[in-house]
VOTITI-915529 format. One record per residue: residue number from 1; residue in one letter; x, y, z of N, C-alpha, C in turn. Coordinates in steps of 0.02 Angstrom, whole numbers. Each point is the difference from the previous one (the first is absolute). Example, Ala and Ser with C-alpha at 12.3 -4.5 7.8 and 13.67 -1.06 7.14 Angstrom:
REM residues 2
  nr rest   n_px   n_py   n_pz  ca_px  ca_py  ca_pz   c_px   c_py   c_pz
   1    A    660   -284    390    -45     59      0     45     60      0
   2    S    -18     53    -36     42     59      3    -39     55     37
//
This chain:
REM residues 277
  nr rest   n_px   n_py   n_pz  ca_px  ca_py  ca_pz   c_px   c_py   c_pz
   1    X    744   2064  -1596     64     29     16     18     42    -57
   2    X     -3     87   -101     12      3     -8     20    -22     -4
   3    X    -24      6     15     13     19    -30     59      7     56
   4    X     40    -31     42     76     23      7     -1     94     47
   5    X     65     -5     25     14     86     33     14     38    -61
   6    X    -61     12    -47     16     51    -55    -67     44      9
   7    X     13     44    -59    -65     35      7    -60    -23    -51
   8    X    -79     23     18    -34    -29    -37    -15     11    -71
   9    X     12    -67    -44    -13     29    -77    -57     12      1
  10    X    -33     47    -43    -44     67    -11    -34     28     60
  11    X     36      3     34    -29     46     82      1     56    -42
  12    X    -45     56     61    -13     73    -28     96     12     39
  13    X     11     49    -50     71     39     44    -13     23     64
  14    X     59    -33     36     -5     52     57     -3     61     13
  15    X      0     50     43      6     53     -4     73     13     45
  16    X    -10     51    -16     68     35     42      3     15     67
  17    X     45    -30     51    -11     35     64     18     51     24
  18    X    -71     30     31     -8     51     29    -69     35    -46
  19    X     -6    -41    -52    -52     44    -50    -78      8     22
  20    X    -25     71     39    -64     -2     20    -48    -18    -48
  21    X    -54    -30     27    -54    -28     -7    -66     24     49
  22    X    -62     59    -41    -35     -5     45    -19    -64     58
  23    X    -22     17     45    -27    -61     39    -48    -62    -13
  24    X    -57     45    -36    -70    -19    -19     32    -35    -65
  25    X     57     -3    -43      4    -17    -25     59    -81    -17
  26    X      4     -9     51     28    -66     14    -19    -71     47
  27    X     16    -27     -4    -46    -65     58     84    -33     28
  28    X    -23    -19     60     51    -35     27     19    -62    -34
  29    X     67    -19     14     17    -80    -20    -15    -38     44
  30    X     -8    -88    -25    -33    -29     47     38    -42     37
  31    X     20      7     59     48    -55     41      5    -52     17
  32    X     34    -31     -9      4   -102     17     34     12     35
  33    X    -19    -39     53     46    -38     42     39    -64     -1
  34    X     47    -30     20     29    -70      8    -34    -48     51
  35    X    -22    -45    -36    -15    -43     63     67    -66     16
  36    X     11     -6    -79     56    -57     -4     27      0    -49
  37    X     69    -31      7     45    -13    -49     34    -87     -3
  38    X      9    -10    -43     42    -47    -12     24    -10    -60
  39    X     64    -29      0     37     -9    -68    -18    -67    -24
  40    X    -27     20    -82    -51    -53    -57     57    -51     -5
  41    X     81     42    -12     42    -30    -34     48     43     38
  42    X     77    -16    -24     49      8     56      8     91    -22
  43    X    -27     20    -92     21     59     14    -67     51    -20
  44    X    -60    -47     31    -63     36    -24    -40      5     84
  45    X    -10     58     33    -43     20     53    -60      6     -3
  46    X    -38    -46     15    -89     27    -30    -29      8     86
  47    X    -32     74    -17    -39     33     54    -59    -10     -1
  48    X    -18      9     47    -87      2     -4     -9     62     30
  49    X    -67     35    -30      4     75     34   -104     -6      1
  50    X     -3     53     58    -58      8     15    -44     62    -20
  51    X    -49     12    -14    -40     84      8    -69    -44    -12
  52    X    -32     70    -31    -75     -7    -18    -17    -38    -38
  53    X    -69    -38    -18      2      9    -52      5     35    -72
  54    X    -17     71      4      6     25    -52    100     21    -16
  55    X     16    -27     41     81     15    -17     12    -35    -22
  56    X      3    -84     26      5    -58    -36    -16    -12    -68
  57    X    -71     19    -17    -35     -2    -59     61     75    -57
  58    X     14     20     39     24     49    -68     88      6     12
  59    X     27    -50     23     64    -25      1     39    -30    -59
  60    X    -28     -2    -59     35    -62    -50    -76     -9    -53
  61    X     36    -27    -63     51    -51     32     70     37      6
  62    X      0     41    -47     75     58     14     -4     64     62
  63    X     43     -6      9     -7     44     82     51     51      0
  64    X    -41     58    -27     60     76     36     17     -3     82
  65    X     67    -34      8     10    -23     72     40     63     51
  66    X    -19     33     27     66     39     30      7    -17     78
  67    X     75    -10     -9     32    -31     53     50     52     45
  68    X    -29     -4     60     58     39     41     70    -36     16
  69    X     36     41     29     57    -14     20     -3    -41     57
  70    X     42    -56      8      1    -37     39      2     14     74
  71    X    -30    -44     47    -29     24     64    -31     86      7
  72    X    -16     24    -41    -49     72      0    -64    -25     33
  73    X    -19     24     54    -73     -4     38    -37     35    -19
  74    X      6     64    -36    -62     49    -11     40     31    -70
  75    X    -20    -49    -48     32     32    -82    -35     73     -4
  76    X     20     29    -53    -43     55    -18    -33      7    -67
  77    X    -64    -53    -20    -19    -41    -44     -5    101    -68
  78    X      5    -38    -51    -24     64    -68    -79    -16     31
  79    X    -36     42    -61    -90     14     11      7    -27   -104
  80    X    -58    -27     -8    -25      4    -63    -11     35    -50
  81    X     10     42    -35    -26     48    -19    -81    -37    -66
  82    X    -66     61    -17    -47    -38    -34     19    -40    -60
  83    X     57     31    -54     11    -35    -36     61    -43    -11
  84    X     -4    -41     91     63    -54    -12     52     41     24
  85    X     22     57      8     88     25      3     -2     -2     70
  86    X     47    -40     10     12      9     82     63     52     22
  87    X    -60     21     47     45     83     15     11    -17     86
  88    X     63     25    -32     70    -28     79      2     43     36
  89    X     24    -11     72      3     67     49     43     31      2
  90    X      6     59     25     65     47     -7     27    -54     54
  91    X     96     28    -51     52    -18     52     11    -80     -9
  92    X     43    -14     47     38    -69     19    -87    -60     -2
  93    X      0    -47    -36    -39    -52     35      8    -57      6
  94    X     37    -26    -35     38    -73     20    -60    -51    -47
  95    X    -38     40    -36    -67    -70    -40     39    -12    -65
  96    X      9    -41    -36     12    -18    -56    -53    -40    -31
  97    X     -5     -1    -54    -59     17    -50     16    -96    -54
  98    X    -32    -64     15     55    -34    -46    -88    -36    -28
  99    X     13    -35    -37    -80    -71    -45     39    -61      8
 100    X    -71    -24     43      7    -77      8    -76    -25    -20
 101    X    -12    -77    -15    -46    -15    -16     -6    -59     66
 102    X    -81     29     17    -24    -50     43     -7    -63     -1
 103    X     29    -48     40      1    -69    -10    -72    -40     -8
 104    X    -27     42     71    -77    -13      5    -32     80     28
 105    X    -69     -1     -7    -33     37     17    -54    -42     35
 106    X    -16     27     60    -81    -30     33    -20     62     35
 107    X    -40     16    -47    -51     86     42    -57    -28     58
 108    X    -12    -43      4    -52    -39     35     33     -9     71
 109    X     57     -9     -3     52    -10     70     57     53      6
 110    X    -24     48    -72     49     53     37    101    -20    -15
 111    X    -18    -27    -29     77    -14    -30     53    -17    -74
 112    X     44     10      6     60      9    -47     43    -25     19
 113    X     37    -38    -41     63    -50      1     39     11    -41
 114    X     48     34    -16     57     27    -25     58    -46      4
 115    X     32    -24    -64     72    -26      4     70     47     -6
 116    X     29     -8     15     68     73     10     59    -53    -23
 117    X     27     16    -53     61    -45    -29     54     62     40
 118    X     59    -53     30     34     34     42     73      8    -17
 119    X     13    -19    -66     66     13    -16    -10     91    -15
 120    X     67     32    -15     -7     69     -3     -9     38     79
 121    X     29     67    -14    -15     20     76    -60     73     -3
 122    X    -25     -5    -35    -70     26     -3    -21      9     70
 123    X    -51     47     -6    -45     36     68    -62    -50     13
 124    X    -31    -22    -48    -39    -49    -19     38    -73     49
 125    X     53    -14    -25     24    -76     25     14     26     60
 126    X     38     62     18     20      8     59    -33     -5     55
 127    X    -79     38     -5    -61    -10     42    -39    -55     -6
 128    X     11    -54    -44    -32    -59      2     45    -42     52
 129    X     50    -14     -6     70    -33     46    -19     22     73
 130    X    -22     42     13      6     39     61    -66     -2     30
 131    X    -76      4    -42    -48     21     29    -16    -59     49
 132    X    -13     35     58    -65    -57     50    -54      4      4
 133    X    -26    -52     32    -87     25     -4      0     89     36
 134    X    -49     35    -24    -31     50     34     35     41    -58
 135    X     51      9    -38     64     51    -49    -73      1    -60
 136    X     16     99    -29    -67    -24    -44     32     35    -67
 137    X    -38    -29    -48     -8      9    -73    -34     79    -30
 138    X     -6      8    -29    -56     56    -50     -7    -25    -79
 139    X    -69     11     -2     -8      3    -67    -29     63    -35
 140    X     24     23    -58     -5     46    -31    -57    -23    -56
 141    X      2    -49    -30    -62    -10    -44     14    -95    -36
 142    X    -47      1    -27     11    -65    -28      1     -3    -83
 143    X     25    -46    -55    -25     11    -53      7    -84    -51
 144    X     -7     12    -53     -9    -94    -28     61    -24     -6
 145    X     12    -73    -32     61    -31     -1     25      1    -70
 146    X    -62     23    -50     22      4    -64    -11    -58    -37
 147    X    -24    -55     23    -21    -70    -40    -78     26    -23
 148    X      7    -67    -34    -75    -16    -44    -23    -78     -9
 149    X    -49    -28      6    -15    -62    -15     26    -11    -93
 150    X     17    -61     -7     32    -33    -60     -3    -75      0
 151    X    -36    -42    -49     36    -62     -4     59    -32     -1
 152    X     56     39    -19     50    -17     26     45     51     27
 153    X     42     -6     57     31     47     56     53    -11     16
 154    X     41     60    -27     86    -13     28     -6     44     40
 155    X     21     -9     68     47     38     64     62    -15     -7
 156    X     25     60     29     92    -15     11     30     65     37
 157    X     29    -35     34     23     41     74     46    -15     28
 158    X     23     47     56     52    -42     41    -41     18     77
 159    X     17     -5     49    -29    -15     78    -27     60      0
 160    X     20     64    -15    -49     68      5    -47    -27    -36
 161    X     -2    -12    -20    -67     -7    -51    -67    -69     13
 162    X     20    -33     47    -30    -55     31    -60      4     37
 163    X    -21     50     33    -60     10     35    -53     11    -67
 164    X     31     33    -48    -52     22    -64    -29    -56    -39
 165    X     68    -37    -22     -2    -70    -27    -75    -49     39
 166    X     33    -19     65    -55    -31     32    -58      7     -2
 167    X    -19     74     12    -74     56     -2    -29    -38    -91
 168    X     44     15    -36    -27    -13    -91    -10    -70     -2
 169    X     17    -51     33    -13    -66    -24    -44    -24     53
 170    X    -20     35     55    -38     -5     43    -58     11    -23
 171    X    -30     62    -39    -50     16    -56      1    -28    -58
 172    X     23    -29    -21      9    -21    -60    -52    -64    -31
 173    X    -32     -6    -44    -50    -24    -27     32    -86     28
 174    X    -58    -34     28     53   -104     -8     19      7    -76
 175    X    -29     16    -58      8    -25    -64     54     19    -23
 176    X     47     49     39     55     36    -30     69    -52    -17
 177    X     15     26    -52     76    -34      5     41     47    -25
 178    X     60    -19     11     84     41     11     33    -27     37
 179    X     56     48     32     74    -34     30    -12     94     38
 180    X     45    -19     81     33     50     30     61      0     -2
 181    X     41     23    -17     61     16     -3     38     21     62
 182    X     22    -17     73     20     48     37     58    -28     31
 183    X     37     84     19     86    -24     34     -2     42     42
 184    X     42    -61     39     11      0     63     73     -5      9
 185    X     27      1     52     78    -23     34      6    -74    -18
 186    X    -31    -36     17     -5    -69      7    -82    -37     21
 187    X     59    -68     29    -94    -56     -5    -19     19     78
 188    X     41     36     56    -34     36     48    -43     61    -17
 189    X      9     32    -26    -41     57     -7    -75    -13    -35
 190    X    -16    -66    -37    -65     -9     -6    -56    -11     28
 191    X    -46     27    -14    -68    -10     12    -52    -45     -8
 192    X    -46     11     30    -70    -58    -37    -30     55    -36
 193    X     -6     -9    -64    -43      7    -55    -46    -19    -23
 194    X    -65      9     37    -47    -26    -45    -41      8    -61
 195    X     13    -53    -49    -17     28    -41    -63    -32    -55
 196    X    -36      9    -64    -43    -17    -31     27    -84    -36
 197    X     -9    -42     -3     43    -58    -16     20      0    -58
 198    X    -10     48    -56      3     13    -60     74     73      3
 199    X     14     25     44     43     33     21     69    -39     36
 200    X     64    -10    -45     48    -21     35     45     88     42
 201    X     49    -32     50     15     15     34     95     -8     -4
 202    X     30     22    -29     80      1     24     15     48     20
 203    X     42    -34     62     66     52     32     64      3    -27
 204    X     22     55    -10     90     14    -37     22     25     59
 205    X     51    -44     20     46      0     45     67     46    -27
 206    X     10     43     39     70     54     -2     58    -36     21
 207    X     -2    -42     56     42    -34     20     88     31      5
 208    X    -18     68     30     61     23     25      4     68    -25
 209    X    -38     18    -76     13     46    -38    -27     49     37
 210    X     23     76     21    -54     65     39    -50      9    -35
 211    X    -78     16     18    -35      8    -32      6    108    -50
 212    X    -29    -37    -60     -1     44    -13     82     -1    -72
 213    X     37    -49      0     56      9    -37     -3    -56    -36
 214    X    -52    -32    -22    -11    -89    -30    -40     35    -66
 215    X     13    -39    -31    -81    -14    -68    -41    -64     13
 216    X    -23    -20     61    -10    -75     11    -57     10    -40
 217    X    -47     68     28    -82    -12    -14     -8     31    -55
 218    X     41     39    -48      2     34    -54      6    -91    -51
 219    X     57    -24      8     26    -68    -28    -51    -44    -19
 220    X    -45    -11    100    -58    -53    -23    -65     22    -41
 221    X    -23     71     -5    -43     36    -55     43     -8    -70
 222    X     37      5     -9     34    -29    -67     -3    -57    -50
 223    X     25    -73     54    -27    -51     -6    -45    -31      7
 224    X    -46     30      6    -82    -10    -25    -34     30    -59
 225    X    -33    -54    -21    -28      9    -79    -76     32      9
 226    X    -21     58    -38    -48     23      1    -59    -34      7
 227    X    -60      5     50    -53    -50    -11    -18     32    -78
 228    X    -55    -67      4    -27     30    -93    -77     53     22
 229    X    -36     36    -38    -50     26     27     13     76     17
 230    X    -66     54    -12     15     30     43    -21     57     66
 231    X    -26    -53     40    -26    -17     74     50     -8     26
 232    X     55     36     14     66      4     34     -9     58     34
 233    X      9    -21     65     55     86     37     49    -41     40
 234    X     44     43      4     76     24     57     -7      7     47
 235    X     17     13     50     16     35     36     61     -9     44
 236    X     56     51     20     65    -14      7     16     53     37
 237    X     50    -17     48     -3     78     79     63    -47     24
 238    X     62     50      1     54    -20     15     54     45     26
 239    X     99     -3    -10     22     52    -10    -25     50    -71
 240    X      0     53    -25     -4     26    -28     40    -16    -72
 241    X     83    -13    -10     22    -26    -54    -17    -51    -27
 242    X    -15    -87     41    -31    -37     -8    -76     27    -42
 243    X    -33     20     34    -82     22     -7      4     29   -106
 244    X     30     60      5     41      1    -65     25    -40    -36
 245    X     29    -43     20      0    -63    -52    -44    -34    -25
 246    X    -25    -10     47    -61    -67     -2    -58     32    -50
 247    X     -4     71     12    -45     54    -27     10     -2    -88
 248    X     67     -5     -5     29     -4    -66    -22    -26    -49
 249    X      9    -79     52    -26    -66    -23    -68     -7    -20
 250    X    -32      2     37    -73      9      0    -22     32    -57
 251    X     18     65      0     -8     56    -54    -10    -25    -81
 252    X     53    -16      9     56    -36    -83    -12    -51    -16
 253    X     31    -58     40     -8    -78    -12    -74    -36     -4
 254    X    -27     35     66    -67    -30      8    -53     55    -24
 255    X      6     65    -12    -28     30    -47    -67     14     28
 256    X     11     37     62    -69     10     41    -19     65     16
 257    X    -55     35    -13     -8     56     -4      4     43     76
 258    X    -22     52      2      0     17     57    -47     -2     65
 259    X    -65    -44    -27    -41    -21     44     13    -52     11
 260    X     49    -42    -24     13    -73     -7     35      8     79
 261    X     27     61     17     74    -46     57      2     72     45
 262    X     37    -40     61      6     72     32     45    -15     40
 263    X     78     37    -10     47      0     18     39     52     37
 264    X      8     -2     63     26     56     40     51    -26     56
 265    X     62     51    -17     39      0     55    -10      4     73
 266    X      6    -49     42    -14     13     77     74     37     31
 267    X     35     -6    -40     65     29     58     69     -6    -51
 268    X     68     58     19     48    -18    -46     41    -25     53
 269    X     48    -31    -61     68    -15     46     40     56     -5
 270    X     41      3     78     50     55     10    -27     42     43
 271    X    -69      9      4    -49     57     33    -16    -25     68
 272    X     27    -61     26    -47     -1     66    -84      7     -8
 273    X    -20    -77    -62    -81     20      9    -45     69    -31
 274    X     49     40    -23    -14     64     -6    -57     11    -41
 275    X    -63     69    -25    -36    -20    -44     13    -16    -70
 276    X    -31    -14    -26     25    -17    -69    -47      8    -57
 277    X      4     27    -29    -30     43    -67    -34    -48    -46
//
């Protein structure tokens, strides 16, 4: 899930619509369909979407997602351009352009499972709420999550950031140890986490606060003492001010270079999901 209804960190720029593009020089995007939806949690929608294999396979784990406008039967998808710029069609099209990270990928069956956090009124949440089977997706390209194997592993997130989380401790060496850090609304909005047994797992409960206006997950990176060693990485995907904090922390306190951690805003507050820098 963005990775969240934002745009993708280090996607190629979009291009401008209406900006020609020889023909020969672009490839189509690749279309998913819906087969199903259901809600994980009361404010998380996870889809399942269908294509090829080779769509599946190059879906994520981060996903340039573009989403039409709700009930649109025949979107009017952008084209690829060779190096990444996706070049939009002249005029009105109703696609919006947002990064989410695949929950799962199976190229073998042709599928993608996408989580859609549904607070915010985003184009993204709006067409997740709404889609039925047959309503379809596009993908524009895929790219990494930004982790690295480490003996020891901090995650920290809030629910955008949960499909990624899962994906990293899902790979993750048995021998690993660390803590996930992640917030949620409350003890409804959790998940099953599975994780390396050397990897703990807390949820920070908001418990009323809007997301996006707390220091819960900035607070609990605080009160934690640096492991010793240094076979450490980060990794941390949140609101954006939070993400900056925690970034701070990391930086300074725990004194980790820049291969050590990798910290990126999924979305601000105030923006409706919006992208975020």
């Amino acid at each position: 899930m963005p990775p969240s209804d934002a745009a993708l960190p280090g996607a190629a720029p979009a291009g401008r619509p209406g900006l020609p593009a020889p023909p020969d020089a672009t490839r189509p995007v690749d279309v998913l369909t819906v087969v199903s939806g259901a809600d994980a949690t009361p404010s998380v929608r996870r889809v399942l979407l269908a294509g090829t294999p080779a769509a599946a396979a190059a879906a994520g784990p981060t996903i340039s997602l573009l989403v039409p406008r709700v009930g649109d039967p025949a979107p009017r998808w952008p084209a690829v351009a060779r190096d990444g710029r996706i070049v939009w069609p002249a005029g009105a099209h109703g696609v919006s352009l947002r990064s989410y990270t695949a929950r799962r990928q199976d190229p073998d069956r042709g599928e993608v499972e996408i989580d859609f956090v549904l607070h915010g009124d985003g184009p993204a949440a709006a067409w997740a709420a709404a889609a039925g089977p047959g309503a379809t997706v596009a993908v524009a390209g895929g790219g990494p999550l930004g982790e690295r194997p480490a003996g020891w592993l901090l995650l920290a997130g809030d629910e955008t950031a949960l499909p990624a989380i899962t994906r990293i401790l899902a790979e993750a060496a048995p021998g690993t140890r660390g803590l996930a850090l992640v917030e949620v609304a409350d003890v409804a909005e959790e998940q099953p986490l599975p994780a390396p047994a050397g990897v703990g797992v807390r949820w920070l409960h908001r418990d009323g606060t809007p997301p996006g206006e707390g220091t819960l997950l900035a607070d609990a990176v605080a009160a934690l003492d640096r492991p010793a060693g240094e076979d450490v990485f980060a990794w941390v995907a949140a609101e954006s001010a939070a993400v900056r904090a925690v970034r701070a922390d990391l930086r300074g306190r725990w004194g980790l270079g820049r291969a050590q951690h990798h910290a990126i805003g999924y979305w601000r507050r105030g923006r409706a999901m919006a992208p975020a820098g």
